[in-house]
PDB file of N, H, CA, C and O in Angstrom:
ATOM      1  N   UNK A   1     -10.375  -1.441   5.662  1.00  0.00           N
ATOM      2  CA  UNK A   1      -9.936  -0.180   5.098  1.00  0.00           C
ATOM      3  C   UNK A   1     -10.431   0.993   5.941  1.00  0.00           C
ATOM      4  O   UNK A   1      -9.735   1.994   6.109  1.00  0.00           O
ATOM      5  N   UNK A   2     -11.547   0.858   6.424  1.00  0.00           N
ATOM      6  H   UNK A   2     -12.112   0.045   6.288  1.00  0.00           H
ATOM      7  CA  UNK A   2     -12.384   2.045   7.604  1.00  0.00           C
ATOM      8  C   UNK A   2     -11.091   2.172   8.621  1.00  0.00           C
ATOM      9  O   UNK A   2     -10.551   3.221   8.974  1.00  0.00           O
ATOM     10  N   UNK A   3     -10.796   1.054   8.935  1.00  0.00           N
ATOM     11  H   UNK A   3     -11.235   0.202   8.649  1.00  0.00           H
ATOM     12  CA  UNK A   3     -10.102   1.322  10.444  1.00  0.00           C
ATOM     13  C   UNK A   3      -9.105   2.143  10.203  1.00  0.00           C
ATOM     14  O   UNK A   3      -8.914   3.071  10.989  1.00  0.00           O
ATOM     15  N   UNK A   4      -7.920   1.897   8.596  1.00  0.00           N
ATOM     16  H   UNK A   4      -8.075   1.143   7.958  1.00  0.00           H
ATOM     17  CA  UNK A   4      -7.228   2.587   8.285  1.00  0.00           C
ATOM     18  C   UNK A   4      -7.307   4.062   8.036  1.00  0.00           C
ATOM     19  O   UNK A   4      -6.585   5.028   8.283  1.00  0.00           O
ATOM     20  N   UNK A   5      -8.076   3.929   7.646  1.00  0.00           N
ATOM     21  H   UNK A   5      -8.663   3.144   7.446  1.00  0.00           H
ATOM     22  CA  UNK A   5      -8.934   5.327   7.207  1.00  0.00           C
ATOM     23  C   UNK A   5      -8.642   6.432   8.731  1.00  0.00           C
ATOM     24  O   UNK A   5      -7.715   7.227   8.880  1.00  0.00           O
ATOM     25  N   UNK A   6      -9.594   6.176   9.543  1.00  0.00           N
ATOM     26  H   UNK A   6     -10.347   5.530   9.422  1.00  0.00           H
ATOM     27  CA  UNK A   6      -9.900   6.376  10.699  1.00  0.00           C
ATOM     28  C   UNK A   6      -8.337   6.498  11.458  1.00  0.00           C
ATOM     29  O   UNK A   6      -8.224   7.433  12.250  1.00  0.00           O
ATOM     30  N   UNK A   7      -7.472   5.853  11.313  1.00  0.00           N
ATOM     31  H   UNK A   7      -7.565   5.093  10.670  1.00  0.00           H
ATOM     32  CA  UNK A   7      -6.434   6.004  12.456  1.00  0.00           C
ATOM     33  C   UNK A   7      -5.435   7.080  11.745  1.00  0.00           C
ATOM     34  O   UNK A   7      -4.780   7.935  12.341  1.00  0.00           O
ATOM     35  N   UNK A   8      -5.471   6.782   9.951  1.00  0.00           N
ATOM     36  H   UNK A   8      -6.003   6.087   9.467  1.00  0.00           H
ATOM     37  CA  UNK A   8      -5.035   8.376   9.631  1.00  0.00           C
ATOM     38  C   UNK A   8      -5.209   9.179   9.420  1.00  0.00           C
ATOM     39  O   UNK A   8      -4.787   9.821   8.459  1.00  0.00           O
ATOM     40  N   UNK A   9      -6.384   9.694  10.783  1.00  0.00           N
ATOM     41  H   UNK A   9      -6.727   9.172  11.564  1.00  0.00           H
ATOM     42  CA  UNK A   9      -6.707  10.948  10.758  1.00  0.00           C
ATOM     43  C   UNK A   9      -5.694  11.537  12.109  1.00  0.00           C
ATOM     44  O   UNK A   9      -5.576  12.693  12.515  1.00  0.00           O
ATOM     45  N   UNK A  10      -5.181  10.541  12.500  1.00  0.00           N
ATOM     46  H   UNK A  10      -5.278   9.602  12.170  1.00  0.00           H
ATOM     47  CA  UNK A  10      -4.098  10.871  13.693  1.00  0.00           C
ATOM     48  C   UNK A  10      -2.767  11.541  13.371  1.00  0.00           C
ATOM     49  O   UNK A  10      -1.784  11.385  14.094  1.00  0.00           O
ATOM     50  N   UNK A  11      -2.755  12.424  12.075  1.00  0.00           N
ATOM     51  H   UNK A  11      -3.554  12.551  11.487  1.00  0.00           H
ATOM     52  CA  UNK A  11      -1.729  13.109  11.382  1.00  0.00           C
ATOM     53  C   UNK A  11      -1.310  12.931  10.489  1.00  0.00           C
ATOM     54  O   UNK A  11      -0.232  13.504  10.332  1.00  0.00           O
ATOM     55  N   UNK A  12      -1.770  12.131   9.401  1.00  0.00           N
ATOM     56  H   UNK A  12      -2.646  11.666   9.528  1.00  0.00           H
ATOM     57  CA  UNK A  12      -0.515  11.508   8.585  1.00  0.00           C
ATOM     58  C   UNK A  12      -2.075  11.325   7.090  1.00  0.00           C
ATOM     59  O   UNK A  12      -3.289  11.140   7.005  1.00  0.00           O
ATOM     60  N   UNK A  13      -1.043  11.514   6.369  1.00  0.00           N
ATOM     61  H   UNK A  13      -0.057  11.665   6.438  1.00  0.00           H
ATOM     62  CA  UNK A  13      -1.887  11.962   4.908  1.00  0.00           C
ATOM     63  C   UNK A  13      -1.645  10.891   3.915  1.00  0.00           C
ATOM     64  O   UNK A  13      -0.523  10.405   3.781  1.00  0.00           O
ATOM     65  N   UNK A  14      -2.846  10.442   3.091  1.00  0.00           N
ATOM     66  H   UNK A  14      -3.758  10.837   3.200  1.00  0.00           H
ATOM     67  CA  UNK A  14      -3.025   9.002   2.447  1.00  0.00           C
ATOM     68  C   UNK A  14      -2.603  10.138   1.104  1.00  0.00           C
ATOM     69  O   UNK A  14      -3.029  11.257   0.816  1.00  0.00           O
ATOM     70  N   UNK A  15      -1.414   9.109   0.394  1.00  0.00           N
ATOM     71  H   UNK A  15      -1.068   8.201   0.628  1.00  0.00           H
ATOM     72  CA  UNK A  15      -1.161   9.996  -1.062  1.00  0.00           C
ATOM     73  C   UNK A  15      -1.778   8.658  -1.699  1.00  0.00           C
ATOM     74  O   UNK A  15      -2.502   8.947  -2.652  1.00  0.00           O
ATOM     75  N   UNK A  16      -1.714   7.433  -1.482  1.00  0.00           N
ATOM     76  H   UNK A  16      -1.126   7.198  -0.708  1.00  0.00           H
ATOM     77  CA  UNK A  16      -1.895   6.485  -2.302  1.00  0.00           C
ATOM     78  C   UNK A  16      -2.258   5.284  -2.160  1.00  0.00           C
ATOM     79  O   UNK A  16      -1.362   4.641  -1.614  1.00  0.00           O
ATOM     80  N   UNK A  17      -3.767   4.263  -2.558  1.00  0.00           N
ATOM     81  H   UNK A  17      -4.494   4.786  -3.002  1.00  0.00           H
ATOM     82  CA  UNK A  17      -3.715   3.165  -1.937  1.00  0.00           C
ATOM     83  C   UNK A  17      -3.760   2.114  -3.061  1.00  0.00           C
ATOM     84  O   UNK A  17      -4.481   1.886  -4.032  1.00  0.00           O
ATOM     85  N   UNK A  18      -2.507   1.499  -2.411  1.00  0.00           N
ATOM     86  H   UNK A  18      -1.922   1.684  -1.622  1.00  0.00           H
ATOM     87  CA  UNK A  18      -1.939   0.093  -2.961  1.00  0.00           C
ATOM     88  C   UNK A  18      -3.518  -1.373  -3.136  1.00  0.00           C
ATOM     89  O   UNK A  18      -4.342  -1.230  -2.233  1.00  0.00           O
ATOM     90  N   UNK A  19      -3.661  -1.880  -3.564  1.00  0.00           N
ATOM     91  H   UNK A  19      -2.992  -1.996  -4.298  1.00  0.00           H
ATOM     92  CA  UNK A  19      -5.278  -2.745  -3.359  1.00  0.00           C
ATOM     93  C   UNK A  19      -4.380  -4.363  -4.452  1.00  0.00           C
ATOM     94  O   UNK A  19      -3.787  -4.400  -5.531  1.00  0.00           O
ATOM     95  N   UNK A  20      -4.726  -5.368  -3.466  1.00  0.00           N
ATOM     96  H   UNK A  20      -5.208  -5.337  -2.590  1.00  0.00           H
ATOM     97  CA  UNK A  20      -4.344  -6.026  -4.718  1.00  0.00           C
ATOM     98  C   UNK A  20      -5.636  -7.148  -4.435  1.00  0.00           C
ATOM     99  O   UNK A  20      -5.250  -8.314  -4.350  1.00  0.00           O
ATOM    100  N   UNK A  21      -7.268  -6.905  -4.266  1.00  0.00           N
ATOM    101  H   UNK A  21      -7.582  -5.958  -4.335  1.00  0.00           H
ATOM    102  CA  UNK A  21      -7.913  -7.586  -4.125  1.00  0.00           C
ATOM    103  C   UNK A  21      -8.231  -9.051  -4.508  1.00  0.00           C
ATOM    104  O   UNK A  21      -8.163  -9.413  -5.682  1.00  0.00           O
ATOM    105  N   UNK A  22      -8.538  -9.793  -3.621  1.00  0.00           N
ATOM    106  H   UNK A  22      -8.592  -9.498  -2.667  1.00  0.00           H
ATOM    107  CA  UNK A  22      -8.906 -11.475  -4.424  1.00  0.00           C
ATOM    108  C   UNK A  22      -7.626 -11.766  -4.887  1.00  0.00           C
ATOM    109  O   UNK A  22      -7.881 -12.610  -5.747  1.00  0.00           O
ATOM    110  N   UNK A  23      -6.509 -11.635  -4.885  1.00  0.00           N
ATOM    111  H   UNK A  23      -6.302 -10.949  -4.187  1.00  0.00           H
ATOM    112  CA  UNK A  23      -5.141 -12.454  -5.035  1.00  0.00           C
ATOM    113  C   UNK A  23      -4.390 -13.086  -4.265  1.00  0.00           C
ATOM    114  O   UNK A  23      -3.818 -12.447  -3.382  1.00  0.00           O
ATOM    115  N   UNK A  24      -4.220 -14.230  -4.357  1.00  0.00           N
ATOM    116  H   UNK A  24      -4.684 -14.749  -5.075  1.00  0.00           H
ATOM    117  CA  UNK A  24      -3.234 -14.934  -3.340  1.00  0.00           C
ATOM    118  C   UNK A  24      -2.267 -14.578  -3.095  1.00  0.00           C
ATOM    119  O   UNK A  24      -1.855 -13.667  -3.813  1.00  0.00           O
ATOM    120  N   UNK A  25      -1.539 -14.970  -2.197  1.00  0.00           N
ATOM    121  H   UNK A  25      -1.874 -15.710  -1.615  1.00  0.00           H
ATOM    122  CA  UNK A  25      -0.005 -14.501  -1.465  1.00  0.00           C
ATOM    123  C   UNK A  25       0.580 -15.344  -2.226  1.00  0.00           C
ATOM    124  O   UNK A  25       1.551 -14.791  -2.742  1.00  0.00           O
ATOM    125  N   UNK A  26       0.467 -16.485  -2.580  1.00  0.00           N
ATOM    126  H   UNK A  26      -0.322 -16.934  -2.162  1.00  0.00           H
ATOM    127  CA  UNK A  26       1.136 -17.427  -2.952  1.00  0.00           C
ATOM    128  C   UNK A  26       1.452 -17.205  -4.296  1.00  0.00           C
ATOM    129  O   UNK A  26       2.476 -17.592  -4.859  1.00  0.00           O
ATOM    130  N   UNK A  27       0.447 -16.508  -4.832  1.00  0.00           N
ATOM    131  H   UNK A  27      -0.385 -16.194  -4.375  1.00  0.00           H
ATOM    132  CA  UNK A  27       0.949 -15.610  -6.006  1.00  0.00           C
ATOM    133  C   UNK A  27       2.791 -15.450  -6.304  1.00  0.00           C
ATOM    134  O   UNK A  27       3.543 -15.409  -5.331  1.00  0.00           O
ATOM    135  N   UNK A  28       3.417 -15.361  -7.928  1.00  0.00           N
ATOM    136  H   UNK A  28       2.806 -15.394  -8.719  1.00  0.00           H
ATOM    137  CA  UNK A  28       4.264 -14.785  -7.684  1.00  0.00           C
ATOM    138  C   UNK A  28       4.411 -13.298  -7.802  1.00  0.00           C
ATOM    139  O   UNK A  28       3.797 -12.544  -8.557  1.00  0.00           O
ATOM    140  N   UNK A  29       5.708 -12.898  -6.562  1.00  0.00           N
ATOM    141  H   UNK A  29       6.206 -13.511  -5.948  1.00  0.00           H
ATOM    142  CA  UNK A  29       5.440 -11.603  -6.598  1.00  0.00           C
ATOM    143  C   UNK A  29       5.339 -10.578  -7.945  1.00  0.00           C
ATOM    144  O   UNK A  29       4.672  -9.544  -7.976  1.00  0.00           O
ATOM    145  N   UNK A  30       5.985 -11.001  -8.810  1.00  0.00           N
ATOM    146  H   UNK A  30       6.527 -11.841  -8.785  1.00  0.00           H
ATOM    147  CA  UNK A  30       6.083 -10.183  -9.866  1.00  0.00           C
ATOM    148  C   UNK A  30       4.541  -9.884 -10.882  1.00  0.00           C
ATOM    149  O   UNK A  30       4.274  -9.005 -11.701  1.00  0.00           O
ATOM    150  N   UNK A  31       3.769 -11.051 -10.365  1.00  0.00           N
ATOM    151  H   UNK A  31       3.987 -11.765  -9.699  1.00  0.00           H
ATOM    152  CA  UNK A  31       2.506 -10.765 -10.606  1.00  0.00           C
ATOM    153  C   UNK A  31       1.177 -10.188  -9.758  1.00  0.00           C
ATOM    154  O   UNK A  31       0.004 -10.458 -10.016  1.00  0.00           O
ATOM    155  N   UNK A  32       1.723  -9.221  -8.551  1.00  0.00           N
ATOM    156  H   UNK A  32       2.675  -9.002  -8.341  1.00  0.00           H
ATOM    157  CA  UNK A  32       1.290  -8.669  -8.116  1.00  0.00           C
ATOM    158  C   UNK A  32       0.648  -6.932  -7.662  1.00  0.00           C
ATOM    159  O   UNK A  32       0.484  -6.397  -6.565  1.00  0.00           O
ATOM    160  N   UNK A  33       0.445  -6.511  -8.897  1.00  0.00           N
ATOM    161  H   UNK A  33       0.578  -6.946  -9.788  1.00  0.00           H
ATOM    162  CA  UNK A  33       0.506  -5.011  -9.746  1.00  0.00           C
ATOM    163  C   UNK A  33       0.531  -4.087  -8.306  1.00  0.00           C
ATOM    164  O   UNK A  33       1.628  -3.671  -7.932  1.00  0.00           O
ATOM    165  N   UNK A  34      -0.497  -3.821  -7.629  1.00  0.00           N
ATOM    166  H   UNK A  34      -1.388  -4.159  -7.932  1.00  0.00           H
ATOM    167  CA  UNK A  34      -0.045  -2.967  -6.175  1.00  0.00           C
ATOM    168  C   UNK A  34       0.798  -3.678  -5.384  1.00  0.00           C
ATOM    169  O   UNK A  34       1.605  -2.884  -4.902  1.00  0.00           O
ATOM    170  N   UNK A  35       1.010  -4.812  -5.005  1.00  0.00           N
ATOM    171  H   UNK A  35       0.354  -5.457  -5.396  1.00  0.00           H
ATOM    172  CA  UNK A  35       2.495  -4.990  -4.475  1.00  0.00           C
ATOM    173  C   UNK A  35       3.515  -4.210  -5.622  1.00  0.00           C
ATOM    174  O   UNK A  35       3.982  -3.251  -5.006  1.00  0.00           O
ATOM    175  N   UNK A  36       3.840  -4.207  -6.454  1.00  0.00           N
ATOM    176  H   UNK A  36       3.461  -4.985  -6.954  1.00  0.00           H
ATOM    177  CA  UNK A  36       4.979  -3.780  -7.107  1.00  0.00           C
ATOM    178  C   UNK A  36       4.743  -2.616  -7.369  1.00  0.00           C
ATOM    179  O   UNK A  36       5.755  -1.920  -7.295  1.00  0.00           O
ATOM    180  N   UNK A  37       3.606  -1.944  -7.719  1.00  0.00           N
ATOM    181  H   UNK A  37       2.783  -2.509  -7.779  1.00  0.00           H
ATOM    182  CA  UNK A  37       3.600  -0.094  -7.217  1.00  0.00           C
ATOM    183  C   UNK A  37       4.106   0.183  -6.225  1.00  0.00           C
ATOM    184  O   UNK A  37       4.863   1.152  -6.163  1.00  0.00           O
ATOM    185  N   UNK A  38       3.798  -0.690  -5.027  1.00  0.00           N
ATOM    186  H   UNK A  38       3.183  -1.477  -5.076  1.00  0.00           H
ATOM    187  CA  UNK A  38       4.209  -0.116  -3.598  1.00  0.00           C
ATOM    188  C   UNK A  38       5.745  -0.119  -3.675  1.00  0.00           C
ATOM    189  O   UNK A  38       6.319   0.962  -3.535  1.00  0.00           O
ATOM    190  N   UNK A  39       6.535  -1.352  -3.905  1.00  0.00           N
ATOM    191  H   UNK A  39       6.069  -2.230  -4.019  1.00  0.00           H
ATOM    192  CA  UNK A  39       7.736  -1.611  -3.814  1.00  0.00           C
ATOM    193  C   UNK A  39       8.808  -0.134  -4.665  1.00  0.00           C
ATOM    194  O   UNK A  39       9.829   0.386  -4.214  1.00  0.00           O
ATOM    195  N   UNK A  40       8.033   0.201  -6.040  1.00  0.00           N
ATOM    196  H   UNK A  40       7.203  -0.221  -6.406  1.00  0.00           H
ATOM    197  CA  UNK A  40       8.331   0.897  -6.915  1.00  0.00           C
ATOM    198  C   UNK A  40       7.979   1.962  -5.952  1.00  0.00           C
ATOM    199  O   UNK A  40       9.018   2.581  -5.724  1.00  0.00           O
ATOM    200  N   UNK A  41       7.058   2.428  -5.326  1.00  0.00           N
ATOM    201  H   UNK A  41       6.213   1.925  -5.511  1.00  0.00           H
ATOM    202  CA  UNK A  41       7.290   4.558  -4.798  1.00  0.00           C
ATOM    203  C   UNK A  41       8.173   3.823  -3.540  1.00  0.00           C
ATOM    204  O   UNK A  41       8.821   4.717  -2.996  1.00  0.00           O
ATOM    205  N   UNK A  42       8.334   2.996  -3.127  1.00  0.00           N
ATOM    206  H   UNK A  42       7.807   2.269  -3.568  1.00  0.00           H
ATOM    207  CA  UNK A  42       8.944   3.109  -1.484  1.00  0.00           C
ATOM    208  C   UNK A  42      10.850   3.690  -2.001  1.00  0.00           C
ATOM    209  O   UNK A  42      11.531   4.614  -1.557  1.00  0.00           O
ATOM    210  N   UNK A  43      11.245   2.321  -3.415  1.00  0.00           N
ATOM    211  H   UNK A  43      10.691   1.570  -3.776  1.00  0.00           H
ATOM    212  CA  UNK A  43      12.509   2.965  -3.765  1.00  0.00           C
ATOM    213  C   UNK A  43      12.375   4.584  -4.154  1.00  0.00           C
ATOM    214  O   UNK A  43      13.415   5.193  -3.906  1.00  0.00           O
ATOM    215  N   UNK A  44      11.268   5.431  -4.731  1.00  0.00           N
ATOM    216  H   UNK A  44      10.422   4.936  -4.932  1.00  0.00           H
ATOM    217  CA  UNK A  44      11.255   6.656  -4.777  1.00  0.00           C
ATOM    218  C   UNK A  44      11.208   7.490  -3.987  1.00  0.00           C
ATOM    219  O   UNK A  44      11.161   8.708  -4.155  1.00  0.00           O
ATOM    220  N   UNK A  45      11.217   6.811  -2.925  1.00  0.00           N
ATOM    221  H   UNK A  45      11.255   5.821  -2.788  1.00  0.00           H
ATOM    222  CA  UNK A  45      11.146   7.933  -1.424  1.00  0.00           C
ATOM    223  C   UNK A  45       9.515   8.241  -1.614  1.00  0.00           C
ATOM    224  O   UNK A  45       9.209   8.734  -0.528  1.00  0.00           O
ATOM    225  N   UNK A  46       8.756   8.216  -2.136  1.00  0.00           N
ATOM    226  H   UNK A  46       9.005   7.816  -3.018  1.00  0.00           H
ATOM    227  CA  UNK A  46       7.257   8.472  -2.492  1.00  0.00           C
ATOM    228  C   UNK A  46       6.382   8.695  -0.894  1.00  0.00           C
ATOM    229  O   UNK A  46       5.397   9.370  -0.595  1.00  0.00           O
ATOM    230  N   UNK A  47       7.196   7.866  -0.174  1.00  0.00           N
ATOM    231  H   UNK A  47       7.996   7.318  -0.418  1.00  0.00           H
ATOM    232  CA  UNK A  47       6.133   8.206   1.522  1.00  0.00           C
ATOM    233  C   UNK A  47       7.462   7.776   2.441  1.00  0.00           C
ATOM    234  O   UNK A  47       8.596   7.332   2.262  1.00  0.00           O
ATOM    235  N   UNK A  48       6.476   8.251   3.689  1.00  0.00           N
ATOM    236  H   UNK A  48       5.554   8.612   3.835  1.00  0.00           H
ATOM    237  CA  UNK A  48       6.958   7.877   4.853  1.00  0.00           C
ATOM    238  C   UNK A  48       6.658   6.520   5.279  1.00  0.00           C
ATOM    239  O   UNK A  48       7.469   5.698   5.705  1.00  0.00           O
ATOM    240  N   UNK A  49       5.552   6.390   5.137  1.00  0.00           N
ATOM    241  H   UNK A  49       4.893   7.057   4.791  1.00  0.00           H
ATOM    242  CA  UNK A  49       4.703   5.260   5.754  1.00  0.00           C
ATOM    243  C   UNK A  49       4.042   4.360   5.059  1.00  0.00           C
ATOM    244  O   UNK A  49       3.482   4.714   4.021  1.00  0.00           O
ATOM    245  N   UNK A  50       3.996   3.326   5.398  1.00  0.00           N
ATOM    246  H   UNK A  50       4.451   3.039   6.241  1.00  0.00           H
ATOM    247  CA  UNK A  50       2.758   2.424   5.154  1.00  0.00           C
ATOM    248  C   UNK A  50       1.858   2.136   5.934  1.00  0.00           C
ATOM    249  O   UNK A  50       2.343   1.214   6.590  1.00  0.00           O
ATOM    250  N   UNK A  51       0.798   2.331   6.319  1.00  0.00           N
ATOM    251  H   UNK A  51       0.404   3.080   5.786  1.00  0.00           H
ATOM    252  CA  UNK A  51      -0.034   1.898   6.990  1.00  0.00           C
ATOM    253  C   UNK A  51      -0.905   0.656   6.385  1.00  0.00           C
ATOM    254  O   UNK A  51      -1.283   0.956   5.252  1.00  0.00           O
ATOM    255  N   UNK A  52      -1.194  -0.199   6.645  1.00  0.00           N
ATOM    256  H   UNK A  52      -0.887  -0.442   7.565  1.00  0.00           H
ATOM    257  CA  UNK A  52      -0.952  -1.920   6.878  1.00  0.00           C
ATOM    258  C   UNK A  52      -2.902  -2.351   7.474  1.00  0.00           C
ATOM    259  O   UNK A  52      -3.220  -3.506   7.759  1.00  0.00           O
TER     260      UNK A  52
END
């Protein structure tokens, strides 16, 4: 999360962070509460970016 932190200070402004700690991928998606926030603002136009 530092590194992220750190590289958006290269212009670009954190409105929101997605976290879906200790959960598997293998998970299904629909049980993945910040995966599906994220999915939910991206259809809102909510950002530009994701930073990853």
């Amino acid at each position: 999360m530092a590194q992220i932190l750190d590289y958006a200070k290269n212009g670009y402004s954190i409105v929101k962070t997605y976290s879906d700690e200790a959960l598997s991928g293998f998970l299904d998606a629909n049980k993945i509460e910040g995966l599906n926030d994220l999915i939910t603002d991206a259809k809102r136009f909510y950002f530009s970016y994701v930073l990853v």
